[in-house]
BAFI-310073 format. One line per 5 residues: number of its first residue (from 1); their letters; for each residue x, y, z of C-alpha. Coordinates in Angstrom, 2 decimals, padded with zeros to 5 digits, always signed. Each point is the difference from the previous one (the first is absolute). Layout:
// BAFI-310073
NUM) a) X Y Z | ...
END
This chain:
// BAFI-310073
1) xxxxx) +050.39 +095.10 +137.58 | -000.67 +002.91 -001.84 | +002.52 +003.19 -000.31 | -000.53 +003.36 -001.50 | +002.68 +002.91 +000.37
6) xxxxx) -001.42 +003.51 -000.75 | +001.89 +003.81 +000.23 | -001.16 +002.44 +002.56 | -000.36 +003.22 -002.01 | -000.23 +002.39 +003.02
11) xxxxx) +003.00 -001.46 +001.41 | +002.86 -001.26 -002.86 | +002.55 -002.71 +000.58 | -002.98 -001.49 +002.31 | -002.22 -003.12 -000.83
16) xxxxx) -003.08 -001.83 +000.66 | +000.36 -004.09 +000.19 | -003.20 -001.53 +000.42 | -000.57 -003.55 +000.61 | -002.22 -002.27 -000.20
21) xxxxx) +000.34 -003.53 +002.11 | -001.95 -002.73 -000.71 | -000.22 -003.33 +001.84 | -001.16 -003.54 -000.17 | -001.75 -000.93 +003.24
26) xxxxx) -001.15 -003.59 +000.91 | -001.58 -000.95 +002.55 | -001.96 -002.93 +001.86 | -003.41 +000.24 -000.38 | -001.94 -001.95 +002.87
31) xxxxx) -004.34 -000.87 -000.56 | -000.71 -001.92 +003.14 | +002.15 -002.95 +001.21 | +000.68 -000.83 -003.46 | +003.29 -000.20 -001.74
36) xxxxx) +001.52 +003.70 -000.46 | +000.17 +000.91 -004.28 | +002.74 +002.20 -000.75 | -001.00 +003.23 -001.70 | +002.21 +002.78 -001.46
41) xxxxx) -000.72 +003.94 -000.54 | +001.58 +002.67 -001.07 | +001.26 +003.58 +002.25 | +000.47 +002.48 -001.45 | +002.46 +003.01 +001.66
46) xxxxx) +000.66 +003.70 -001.55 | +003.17 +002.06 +001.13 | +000.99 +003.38 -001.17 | +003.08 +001.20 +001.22 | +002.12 +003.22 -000.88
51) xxxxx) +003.74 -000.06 -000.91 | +003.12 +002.15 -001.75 | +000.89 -001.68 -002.96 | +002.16 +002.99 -001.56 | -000.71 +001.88 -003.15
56) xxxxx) +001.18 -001.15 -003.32 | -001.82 +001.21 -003.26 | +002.43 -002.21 -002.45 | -002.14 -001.48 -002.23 | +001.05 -003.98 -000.60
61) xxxxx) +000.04 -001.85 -003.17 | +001.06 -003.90 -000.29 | +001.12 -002.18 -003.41 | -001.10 -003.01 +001.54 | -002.29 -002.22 -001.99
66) xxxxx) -004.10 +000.60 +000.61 | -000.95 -003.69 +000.15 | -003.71 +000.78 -000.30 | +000.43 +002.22 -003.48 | +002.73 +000.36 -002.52
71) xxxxx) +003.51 +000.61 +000.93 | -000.09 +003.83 +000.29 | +001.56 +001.94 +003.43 | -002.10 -000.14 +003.67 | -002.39 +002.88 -000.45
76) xxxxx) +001.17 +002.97 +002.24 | +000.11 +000.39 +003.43 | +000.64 +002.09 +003.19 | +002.61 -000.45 +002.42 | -002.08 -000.45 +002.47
81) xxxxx) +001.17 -002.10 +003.40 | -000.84 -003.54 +000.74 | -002.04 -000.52 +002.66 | +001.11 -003.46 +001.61 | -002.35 -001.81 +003.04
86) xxxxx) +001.43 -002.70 +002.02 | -002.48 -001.71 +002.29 | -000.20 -002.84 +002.04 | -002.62 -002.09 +000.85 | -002.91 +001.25 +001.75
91) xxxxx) -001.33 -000.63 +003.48 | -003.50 -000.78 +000.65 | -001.00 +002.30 +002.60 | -004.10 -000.52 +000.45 | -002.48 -001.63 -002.19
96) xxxxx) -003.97 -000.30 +000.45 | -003.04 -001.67 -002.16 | -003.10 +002.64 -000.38 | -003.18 +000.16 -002.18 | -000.03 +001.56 -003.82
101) xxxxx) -002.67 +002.23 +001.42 | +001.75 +001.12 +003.19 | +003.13 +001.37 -002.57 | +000.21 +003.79 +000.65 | +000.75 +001.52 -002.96
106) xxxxx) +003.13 +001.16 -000.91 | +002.39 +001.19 -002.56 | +001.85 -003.06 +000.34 | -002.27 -001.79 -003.33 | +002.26 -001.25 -002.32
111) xxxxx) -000.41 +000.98 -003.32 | +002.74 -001.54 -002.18 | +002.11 -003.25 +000.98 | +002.86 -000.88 -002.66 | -000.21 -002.88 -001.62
116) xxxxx) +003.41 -001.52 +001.10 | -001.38 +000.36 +003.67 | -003.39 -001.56 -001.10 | +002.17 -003.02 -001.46 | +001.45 -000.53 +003.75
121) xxxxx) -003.59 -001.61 +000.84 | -001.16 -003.48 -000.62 | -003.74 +001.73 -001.13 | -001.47 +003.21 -000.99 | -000.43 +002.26 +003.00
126) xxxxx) -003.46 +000.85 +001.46 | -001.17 +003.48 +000.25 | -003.52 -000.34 +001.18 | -001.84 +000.86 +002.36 | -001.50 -003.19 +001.13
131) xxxxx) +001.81 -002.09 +003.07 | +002.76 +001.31 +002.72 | +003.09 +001.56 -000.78 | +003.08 -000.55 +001.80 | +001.35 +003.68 +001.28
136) xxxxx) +004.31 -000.63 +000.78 | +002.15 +002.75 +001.51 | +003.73 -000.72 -001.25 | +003.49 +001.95 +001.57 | +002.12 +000.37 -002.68
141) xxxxx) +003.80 +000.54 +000.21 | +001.66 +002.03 -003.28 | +002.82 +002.19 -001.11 | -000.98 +002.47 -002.98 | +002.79 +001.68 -001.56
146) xxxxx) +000.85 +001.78 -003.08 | +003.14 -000.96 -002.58 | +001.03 +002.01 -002.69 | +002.73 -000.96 -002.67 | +003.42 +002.16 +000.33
151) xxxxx) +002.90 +000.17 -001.73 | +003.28 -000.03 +002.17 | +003.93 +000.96 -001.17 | +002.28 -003.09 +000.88 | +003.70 +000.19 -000.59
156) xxxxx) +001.34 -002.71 -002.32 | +002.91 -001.09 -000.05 | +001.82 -002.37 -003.14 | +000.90 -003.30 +000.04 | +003.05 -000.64 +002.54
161) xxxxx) +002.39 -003.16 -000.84 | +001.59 -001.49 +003.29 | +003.69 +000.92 -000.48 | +001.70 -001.99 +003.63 | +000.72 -003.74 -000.55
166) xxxxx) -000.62 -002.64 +001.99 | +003.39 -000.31 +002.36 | -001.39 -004.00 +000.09 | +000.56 -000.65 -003.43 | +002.52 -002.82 +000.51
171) xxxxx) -001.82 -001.98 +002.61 | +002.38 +001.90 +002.04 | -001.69 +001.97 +002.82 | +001.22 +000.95 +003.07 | -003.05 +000.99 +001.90
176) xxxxx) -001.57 -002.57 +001.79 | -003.42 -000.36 -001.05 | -000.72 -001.06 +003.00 | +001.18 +002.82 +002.24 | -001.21 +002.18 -002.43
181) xxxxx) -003.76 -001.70 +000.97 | +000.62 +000.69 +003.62 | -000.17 +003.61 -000.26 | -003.77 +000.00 -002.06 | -002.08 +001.26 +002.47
186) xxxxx) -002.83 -002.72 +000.79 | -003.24 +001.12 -001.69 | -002.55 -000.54 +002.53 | -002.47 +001.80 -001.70 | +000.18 -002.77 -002.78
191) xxxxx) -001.24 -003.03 +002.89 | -002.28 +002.67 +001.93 | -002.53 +003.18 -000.80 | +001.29 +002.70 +001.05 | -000.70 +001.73 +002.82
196) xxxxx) -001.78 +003.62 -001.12 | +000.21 +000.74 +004.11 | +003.28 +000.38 +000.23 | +003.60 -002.25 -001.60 | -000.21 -003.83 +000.17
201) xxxxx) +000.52 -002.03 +003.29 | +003.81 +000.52 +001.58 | -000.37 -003.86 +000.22 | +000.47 -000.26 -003.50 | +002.87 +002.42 -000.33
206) xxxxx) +002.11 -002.99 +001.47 | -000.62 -002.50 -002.87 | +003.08 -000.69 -002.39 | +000.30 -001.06 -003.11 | +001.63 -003.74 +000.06
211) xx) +002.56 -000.76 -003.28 | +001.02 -003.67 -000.43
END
């Protein structure tokens, strides 16, 4: 998956995220009443979406160590927000098998693959246009948002030393641990998922602890 966040200059604190989706298909490939031979492609999906992001126009500096050059600061950059994708896995929704020659053409072609998607496949990829190609329509479930480093004021408070002593310090006590365990409310929620409908079972609410 490829991300790229860009400003909006007609409209500031706004962004465009576009994304690019790409896919490893395989499929069954049938010739006759012979045994099927596996074959994999590659999809390829473009989104553009537009969202607010806020302004900032701090410029950020780093002194972490530049592992590919000497040990001088991160070169300068923007504040811009991260744009984050989560996605889940797609759902084949039609596929069909058609001639090189019946292709319409489109703007579709693509034109630059990177090589750590190339490196997915067990062979180079074929371009021509000699054979069938295998045209898949995919549905695609994602959530696109944008995140943006902030800095918060927390109150802190100093170390605090526990003053109170134990009142069981001689061995002692005169609470009975045991009656003191009949009053912890039973976690149900521990033994069973809660309920998101509504509060847990009034089965459940009848279940005591047991101290022996």
């Amino acid at each position: 998956m490829y991300i790229d966040v860009e400003p909006i200059g007609f409209n500031r604190g706004f962004y465009t995220v576009d994304v690019r989706y790409f896919y490893r298909v395989t499929a069954d490939a049938f010739v006759g009443a012979a045994r099927p031979v596996q074959i994999c492609g590659l999809c390829v999906f473009d989104k553009r979406v537009i969202l607010f992001g806020s302004e900032g126009n701090a410029k950020v500096f780093s002194s972490e160590v530049v592992f590919d050059g000497l040990d001088e600061q991160n070169i300068m950059k923007s504040n811009l927000p991260t744009a984050v994708v989560e996605a889940v896995d797609p759902i084949v929704l039609n596929m069909k098998l058609v001639d090189v020659c019946e292709c319409r053409p489109c703007d579709c072609e693509l034109t630059e693959i990177p090589p750590c998607i190339c490196a997915c496949f067990g062979s180079d990829l074929c371009f021509g246009n000699d054979g069938k190609r295998v045209y898949v329509t995919l549905g695609q479930f994602s959530i696109i948002r944008l995140e943006r480093e902030t800095q918060l004021l927390m109150p802190v408070y100093d170390y605090c030393m526990p003053e109170k002593e134990c009142g069981c310090g001689g061995g002692s006590c005169e609470d009975d641990p045991c009656e003191i365990f009949r009053h912890v409310k039973f976690p149900v929620n521990e033994f069973f998922p809660p309920n998101a409908m509504g509060a847990p079972c009034d089965n459940y609410q009848s279940v005591k602890g047991c101290c022996t």
